[in-house]
PLY file of the C-alpha trace (Angstrom):
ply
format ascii 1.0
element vertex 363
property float x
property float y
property float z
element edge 362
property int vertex1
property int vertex2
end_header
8.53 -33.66 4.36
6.79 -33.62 7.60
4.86 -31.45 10.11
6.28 -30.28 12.65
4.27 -29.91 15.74
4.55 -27.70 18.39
4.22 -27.39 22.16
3.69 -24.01 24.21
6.08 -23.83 27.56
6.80 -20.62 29.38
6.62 -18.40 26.26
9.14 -21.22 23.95
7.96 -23.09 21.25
9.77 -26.35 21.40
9.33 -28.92 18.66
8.16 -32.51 19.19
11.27 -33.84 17.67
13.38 -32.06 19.95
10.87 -33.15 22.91
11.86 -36.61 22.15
15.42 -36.34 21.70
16.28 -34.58 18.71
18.97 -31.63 18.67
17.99 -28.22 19.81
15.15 -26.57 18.68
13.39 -23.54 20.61
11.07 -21.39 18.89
10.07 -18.06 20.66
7.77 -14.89 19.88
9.93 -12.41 20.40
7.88 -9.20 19.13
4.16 -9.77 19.12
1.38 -8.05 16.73
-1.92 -7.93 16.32
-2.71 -11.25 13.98
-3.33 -10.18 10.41
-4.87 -12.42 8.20
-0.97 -12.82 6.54
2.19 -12.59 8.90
3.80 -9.24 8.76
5.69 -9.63 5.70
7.59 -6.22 5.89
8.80 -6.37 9.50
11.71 -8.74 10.01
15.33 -7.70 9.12
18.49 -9.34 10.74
20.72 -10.09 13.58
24.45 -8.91 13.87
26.70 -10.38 17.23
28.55 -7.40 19.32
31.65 -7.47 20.74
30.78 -7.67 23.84
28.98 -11.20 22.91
25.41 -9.39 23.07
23.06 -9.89 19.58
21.19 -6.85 18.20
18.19 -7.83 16.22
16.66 -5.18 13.76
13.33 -4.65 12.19
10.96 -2.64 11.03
7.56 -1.19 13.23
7.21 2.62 12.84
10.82 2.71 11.21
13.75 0.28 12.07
13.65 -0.92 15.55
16.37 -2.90 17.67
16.24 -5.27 20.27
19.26 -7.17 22.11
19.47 -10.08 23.52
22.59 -11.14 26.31
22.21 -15.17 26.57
22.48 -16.43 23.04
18.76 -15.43 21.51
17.11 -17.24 24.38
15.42 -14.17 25.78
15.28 -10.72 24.43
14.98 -7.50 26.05
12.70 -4.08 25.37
13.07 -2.33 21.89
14.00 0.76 20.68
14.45 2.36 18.06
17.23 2.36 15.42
15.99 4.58 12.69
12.93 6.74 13.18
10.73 6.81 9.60
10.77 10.00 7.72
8.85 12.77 9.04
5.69 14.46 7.22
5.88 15.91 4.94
8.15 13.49 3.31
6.51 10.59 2.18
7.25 6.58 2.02
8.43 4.23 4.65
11.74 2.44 5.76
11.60 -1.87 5.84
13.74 -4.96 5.80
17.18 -3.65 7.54
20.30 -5.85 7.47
23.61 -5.79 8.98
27.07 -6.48 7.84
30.22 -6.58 10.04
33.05 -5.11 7.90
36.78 -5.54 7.90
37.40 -2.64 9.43
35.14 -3.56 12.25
32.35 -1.15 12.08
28.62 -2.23 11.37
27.18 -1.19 8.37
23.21 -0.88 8.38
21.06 -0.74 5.23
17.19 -0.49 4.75
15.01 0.32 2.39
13.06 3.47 1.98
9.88 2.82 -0.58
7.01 4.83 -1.71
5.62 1.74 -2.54
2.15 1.25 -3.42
2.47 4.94 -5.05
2.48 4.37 -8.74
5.44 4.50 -10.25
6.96 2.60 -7.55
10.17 4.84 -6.45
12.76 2.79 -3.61
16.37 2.32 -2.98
18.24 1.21 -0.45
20.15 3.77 2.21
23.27 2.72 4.30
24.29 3.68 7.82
27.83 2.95 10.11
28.28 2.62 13.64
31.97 2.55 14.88
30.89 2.15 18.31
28.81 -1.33 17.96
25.43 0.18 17.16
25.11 2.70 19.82
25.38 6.15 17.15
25.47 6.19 13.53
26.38 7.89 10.42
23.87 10.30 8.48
22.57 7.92 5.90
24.00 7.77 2.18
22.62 5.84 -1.19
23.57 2.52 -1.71
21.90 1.18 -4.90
22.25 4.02 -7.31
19.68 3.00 -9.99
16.89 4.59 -11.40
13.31 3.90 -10.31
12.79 0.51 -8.16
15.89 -0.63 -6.90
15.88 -2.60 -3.87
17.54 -4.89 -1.47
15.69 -6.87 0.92
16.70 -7.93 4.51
19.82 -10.13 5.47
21.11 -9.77 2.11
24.15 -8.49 2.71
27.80 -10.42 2.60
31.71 -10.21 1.48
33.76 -12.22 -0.50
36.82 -13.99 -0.30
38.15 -10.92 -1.97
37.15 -8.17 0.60
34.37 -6.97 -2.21
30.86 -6.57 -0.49
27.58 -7.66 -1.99
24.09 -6.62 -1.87
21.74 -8.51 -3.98
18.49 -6.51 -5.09
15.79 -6.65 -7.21
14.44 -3.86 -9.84
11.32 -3.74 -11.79
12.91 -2.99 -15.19
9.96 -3.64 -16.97
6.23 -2.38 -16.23
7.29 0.00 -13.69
3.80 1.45 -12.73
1.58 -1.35 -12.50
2.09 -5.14 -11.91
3.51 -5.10 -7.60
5.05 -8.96 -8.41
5.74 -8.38 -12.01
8.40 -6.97 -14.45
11.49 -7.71 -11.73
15.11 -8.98 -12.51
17.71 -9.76 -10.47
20.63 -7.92 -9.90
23.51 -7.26 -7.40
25.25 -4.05 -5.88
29.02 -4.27 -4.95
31.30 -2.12 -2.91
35.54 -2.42 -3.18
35.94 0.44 -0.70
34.53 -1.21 2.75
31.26 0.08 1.70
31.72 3.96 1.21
30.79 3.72 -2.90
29.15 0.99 -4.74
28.65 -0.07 -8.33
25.92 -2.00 -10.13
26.16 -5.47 -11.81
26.59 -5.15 -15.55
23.78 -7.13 -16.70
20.86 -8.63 -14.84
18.76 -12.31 -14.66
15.79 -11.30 -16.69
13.70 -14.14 -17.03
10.47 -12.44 -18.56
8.03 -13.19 -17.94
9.05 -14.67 -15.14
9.76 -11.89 -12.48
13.18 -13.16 -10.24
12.58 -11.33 -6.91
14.48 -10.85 -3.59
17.81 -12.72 -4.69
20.05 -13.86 -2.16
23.70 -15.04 -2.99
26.38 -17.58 -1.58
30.43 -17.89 -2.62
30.70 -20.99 -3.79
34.11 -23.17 -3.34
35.22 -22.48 -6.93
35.00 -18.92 -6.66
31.63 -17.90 -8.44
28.79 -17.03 -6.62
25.33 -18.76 -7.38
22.08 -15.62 -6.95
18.84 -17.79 -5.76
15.88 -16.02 -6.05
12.05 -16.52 -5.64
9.74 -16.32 -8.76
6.08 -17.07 -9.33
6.65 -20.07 -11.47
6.81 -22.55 -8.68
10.20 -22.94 -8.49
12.73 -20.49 -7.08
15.78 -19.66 -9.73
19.49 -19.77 -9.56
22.29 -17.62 -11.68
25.61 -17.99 -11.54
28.84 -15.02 -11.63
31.92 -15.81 -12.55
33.56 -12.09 -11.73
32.26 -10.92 -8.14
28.75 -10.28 -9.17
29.59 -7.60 -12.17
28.19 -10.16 -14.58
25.65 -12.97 -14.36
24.55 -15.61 -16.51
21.25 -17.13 -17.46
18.82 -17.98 -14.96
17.55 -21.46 -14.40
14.53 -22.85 -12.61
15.31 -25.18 -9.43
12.86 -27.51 -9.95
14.27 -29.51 -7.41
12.79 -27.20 -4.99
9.31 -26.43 -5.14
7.95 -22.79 -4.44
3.86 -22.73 -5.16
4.08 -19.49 -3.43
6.98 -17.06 -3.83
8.54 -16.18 -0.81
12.17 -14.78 -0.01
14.58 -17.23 -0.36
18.19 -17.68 1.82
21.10 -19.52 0.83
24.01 -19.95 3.58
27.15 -22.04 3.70
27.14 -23.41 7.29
30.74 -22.80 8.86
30.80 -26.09 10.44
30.26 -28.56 7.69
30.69 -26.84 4.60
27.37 -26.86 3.27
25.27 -25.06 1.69
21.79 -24.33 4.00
18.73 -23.25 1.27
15.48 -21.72 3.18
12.72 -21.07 1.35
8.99 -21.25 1.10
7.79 -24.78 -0.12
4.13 -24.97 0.61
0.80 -22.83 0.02
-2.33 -22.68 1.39
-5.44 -21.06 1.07
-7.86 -19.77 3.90
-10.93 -22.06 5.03
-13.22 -18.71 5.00
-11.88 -16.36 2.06
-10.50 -18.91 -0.84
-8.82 -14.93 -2.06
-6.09 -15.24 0.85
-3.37 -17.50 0.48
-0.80 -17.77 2.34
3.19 -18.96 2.68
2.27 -21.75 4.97
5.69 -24.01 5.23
9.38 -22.77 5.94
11.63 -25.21 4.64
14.98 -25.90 4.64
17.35 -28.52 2.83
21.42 -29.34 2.57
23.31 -29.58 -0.28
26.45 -31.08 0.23
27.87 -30.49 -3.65
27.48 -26.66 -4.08
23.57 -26.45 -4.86
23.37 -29.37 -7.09
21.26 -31.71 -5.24
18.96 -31.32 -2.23
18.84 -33.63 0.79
17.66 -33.44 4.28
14.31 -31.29 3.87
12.70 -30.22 6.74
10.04 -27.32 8.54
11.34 -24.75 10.68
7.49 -24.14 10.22
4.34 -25.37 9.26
1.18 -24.55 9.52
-1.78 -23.66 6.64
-3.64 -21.62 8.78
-0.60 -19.58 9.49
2.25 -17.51 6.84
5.79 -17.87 7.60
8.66 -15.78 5.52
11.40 -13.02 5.40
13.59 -15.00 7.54
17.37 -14.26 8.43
19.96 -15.93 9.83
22.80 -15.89 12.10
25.10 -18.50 12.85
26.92 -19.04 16.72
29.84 -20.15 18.29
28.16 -22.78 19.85
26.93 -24.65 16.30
23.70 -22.99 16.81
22.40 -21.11 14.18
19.51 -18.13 14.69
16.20 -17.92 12.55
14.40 -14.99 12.96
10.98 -14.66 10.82
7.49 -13.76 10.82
3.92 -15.28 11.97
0.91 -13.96 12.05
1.51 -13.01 15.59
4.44 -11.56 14.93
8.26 -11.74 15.12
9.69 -15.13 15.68
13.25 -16.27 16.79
14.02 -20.17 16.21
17.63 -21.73 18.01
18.41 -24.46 16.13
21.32 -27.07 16.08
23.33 -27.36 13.35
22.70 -31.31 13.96
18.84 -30.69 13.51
19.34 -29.34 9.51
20.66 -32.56 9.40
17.63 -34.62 10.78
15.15 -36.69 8.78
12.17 -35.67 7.56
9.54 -36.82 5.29
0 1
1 2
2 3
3 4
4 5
5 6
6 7
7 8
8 9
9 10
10 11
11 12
12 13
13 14
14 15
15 16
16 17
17 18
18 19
19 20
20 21
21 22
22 23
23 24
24 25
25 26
26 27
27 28
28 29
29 30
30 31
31 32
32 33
33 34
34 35
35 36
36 37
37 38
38 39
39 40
40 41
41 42
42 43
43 44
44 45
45 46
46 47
47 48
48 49
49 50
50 51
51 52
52 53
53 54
54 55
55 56
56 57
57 58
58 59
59 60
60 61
61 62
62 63
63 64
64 65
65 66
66 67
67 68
68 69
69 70
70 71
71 72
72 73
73 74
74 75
75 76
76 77
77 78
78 79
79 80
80 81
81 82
82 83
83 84
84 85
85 86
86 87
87 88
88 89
89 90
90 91
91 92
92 93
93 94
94 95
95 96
96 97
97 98
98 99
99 100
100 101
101 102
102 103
103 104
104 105
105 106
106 107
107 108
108 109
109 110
110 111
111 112
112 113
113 114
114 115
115 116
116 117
117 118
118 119
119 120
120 121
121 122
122 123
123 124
124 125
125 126
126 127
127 128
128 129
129 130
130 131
131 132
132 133
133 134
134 135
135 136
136 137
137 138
138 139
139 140
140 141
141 142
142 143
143 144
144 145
145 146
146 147
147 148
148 149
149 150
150 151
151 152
152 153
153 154
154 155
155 156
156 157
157 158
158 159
159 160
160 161
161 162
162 163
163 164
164 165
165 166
166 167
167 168
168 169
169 170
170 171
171 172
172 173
173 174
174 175
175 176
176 177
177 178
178 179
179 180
180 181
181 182
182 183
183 184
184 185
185 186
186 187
187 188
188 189
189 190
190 191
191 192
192 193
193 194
194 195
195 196
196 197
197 198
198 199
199 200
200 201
201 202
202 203
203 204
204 205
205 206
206 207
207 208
208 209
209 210
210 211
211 212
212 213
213 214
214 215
215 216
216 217
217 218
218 219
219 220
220 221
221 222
222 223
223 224
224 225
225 226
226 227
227 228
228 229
229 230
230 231
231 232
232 233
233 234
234 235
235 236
236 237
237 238
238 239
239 240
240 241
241 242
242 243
243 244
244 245
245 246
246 247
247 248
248 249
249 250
250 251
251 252
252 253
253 254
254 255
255 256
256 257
257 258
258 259
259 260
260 261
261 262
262 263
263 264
264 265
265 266
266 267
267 268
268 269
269 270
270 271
271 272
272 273
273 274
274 275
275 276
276 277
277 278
278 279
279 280
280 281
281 282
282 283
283 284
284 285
285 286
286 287
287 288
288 289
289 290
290 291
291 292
292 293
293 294
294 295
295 296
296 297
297 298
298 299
299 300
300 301
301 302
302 303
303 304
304 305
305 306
306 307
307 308
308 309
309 310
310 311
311 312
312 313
313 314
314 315
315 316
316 317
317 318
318 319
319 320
320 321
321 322
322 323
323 324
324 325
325 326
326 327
327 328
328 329
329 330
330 331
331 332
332 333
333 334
334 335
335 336
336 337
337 338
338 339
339 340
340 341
341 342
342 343
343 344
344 345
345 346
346 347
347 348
348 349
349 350
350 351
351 352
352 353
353 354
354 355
355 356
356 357
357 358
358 359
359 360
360 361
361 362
């Protein structure tokens, strides 16, 4: 794979590619922070399209935040804010919000709420609705009922074929109070009531000790539905359910795909081809000054034209050692442009990229 460089004009990050002729690719900074010595790994969450052909971007910065955009993600307006964060003297925090359009036409919001680094860790996921495209909500109401750490991370909502909706989590079932990237298995949460009550998978991918973290999910064309999910092994994982997600079988390394440095992982199918989109977090590197920070320095992405078999097509949304890239969603348009939101160490960044440019060479 190959870098991909970037120029600076008016506030858009375009890449040299697309400079010379490539499809569409414009990279902006849409919510800016002070830079960290990581990227903000807790603040990006997901993007949901209105009716009235506006976007609403959530994320997290002193509770969940929104901001809108009215041309197609290529400028975004002021933010405000979504949910506030529990007041004292409650304790713990709300992150990584995602969005789910439901049959019935409302939006359905879900976040986190963690008490995370508090020992044991204690954090579920809460659920909001708006039936009047995001402008009031419900009071909020449990989604993953599971003891202890039960959580599901940003954009990782979807529905079926069937009508059944999916959240994929992860929960430390093992080691519970010590360990933050250890002890976790994969597991899914599942709704057959538009979303009102939800159930828990069966049985879970525990690949001890390998933790499988921050799963993400796609339908495949046969009916299952393949989890991937990020590990510490160097590779990220896959599982496969036969039954909507109630029960999952082993989980295998994708060694295909290399992961030196787990990062949340996306699989999409992309409505106008077909094919399965992976995004994921292929390179590490380590800081020039402090050899103790590392950092998720490549977001990569690769097609798989025969249901997440083989790999073709790899490329960089972005790439940069000195930088850390991750928690991405995505949204795709009308227009065959799909939305990449994600973070840097300046902040929160929104990419608009062709469908054609997934399908570019690289290196």
């Amino acid at each position: 794979m190959r870098s991909r460089f970037l120029i600076c004009l008016g506030g858009v990050l375009f890449s040299a590619a697309a400079a010379l002729g490539e499809p569409l690719f414009e990279d902006r900074l849409v919510v800016e922070v002070e830079r960290g010595l990581r990227g903000p790994r807790g603040m990006p969450g997901d993007v949901v399209q209105l009716k009235d052909g506006s976007l609403l971007m959530s994320y997290t910065q002193s509770g969940i935040m929104g901001i809108k955009s009215t041309d197609g993600g290529k400028t975004w307006g002021e933010s405000f804010v979504l949910v506030p964060d529990p007041t004292p003297p409650a304790q713990g925090r709300y992150a990584h919000p995602s969005f789910l359009r439901l049959e019935s036409g409302e939006i359905l919001l879900s976040y986190i709420y963690t008490t995370h680094p508090t020992t044991p860790y204690y954090g579920h996921n809460y659920y909001r609705r708006s039936a009047d495209e995001a402008q009031t909500w419900t009071e909020q109401f449990l989604m993953t009922p599971q003891a202890g750490y039960c959580i599901v991370h940003n954009d990782r909502l979807f529905t079926l074929s069937t009508g059944r909706i999916v959240a994929m989590a992860e929960y430390k079932a093992h080691m519970p109070s010590t360990n933050d990237h250890a002890g976790y298995v994969g597991i899914a949460f599942f709704s057959d009531d538009g979303g009102y009550s939800w159930q828990v998978s069966k049985n879970t991918v525990d690949m001890q000790p390998v933790e499988v973290q921050e799963a993400d999910a796609v339908e495949l064309k046969d009916g299952r539905v393949m989890m991937f999910a990020r590990t510490y092994s160097g590779f990220p994982v896959r599982a496969y359910s036969d039954d909507g997600c109630e029960t999952w079988s082993e989980g295998k390394p994708i060694e295909e795909l290399p992961m030196p440095y787990a990062g949340l992982p996306t699989v999409r199918r992309i409505p106008s081809t077909g094919d399965l989109l992976f995004i994921w977090i292929s390179e590490r590197s380590v800081d020039k000054d402090d050899p103790k920070i590392h950092r998720r320095c490549a977001l990569s992405t690769a097609i798989s034209k025969d249901e997440g078999q083989t790999f073709e097509r790899f490329r960089h949304i972005a790439r940069d050692p000195e930088d850390d890239f991750g928690y991405q969603c995505i949204e795709f348009l009308d227009d065959d442009v799909a939305l990449v939101a994600y973070h840097a160490r300046d902040g929160l960044h929104v990419a608009r990229i062709a469908i054609d440019w997934f399908y570019g060479n690289g290196e």
